[in-house]
C-alpha positions as CSV (number, residue, x, y, z in Angstrom):
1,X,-56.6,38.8,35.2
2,X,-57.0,35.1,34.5
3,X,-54.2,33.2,32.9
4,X,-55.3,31.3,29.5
5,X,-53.9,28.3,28.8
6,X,-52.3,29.0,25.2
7,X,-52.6,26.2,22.9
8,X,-50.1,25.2,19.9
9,X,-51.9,26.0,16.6
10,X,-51.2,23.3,14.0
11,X,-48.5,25.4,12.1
12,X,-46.3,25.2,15.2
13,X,-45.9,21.3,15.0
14,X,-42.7,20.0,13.4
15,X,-44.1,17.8,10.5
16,X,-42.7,14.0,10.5
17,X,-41.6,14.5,6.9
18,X,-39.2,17.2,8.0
19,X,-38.2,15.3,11.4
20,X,-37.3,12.4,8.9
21,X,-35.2,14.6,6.4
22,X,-33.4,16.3,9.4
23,X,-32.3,12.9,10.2
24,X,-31.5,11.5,6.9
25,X,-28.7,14.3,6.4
26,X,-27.5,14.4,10.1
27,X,-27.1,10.6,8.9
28,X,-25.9,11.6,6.1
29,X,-23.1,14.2,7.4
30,X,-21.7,11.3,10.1
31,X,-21.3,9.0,7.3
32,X,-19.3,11.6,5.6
33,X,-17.3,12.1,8.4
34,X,-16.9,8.9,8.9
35,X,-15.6,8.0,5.6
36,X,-13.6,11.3,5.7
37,X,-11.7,9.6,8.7
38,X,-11.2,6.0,7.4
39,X,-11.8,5.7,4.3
40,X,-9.0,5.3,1.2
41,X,-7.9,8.5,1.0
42,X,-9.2,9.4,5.1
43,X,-7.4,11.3,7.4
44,X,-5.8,7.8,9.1
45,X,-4.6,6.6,5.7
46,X,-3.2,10.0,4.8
47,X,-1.3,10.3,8.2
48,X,-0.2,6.7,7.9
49,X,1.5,7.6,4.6
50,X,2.8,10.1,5.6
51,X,4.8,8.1,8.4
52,X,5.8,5.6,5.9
53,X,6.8,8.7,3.5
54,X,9.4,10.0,6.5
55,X,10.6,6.8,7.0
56,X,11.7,6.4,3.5
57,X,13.2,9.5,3.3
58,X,15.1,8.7,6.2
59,X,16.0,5.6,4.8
60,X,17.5,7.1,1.6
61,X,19.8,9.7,3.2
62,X,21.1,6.9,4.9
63,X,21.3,5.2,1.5
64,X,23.2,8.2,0.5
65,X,25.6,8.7,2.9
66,X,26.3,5.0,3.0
67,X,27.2,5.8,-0.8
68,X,29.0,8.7,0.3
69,X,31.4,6.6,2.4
70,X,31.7,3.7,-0.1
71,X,32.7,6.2,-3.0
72,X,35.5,7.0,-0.7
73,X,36.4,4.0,0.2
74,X,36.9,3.2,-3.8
75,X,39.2,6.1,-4.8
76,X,41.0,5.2,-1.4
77,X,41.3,1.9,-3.3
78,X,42.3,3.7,-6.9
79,X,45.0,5.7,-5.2
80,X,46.8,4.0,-2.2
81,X,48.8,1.0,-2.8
82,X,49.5,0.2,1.1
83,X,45.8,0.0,1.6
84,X,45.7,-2.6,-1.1
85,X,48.0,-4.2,0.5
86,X,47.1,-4.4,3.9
87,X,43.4,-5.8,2.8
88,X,45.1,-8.7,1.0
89,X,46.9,-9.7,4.0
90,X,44.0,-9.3,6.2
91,X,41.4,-10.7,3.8
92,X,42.7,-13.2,1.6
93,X,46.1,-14.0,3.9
94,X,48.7,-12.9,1.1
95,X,52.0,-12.4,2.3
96,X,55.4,-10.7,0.1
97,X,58.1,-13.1,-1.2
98,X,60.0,-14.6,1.5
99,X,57.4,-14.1,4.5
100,X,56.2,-16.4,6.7
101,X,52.4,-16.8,8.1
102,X,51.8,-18.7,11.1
103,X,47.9,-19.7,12.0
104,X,47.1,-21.2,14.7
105,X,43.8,-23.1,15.3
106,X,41.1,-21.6,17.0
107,X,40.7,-22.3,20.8
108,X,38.1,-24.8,21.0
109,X,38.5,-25.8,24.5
110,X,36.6,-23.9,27.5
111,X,38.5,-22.2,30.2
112,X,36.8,-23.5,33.4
């Protein structure tokens, strides 16, 4: 038996007008993607707000417990009178009737 060469018939070529379409949605589809990825509301911007999102949160129970201490701190005001007191003297240098303050300068001089 002799081999025959088989030729394509003409329905078996790929026309140029479907070569071209195939390309123009693969095109298509990778400028989706793209866009998907970077664009406004893309996978990199949603992941970077969502970083800045954690941070703030972060930031605002700090906020809160900050506020948590400084509440304390004022009804430790309202309610004890030696803590008053001992914040004048330290802060604005008041001293009772009949006390006296000594201050001295501030060493300006190097030890060498």
């Amino acid at each position: 038996m002799a081999k025959t060469a088989r030729r394509r018939a003409p329905r078996d070529r790929v026309p140029l007008g479907r070569n071209v379409i195939i390309f123009a949605v693969a095109a298509a589809a990778i400028a989706v993607l793209i866009a998907a990825a970077v664009g406004d509301r893309g996978y990199l911007e949603v992941r970077r707000r969502k970083a800045v999102q954690a941070a703030l949160r972060l930031e605002v129970e700090q906020v809160r417990a900050d506020n948590v201490v400084l509440l304390a701190e004022i009804e430790a005001l309202k309610k004890n009178p030696y803590l008053i007191e001992k914040l004048a003297r330290e802060k604005l240098g008041y001293a009772r009737p009949g006390e006296i303050i000594y201050q001295f300068p501030p060493d300006t001089q190097s030890t060498q």
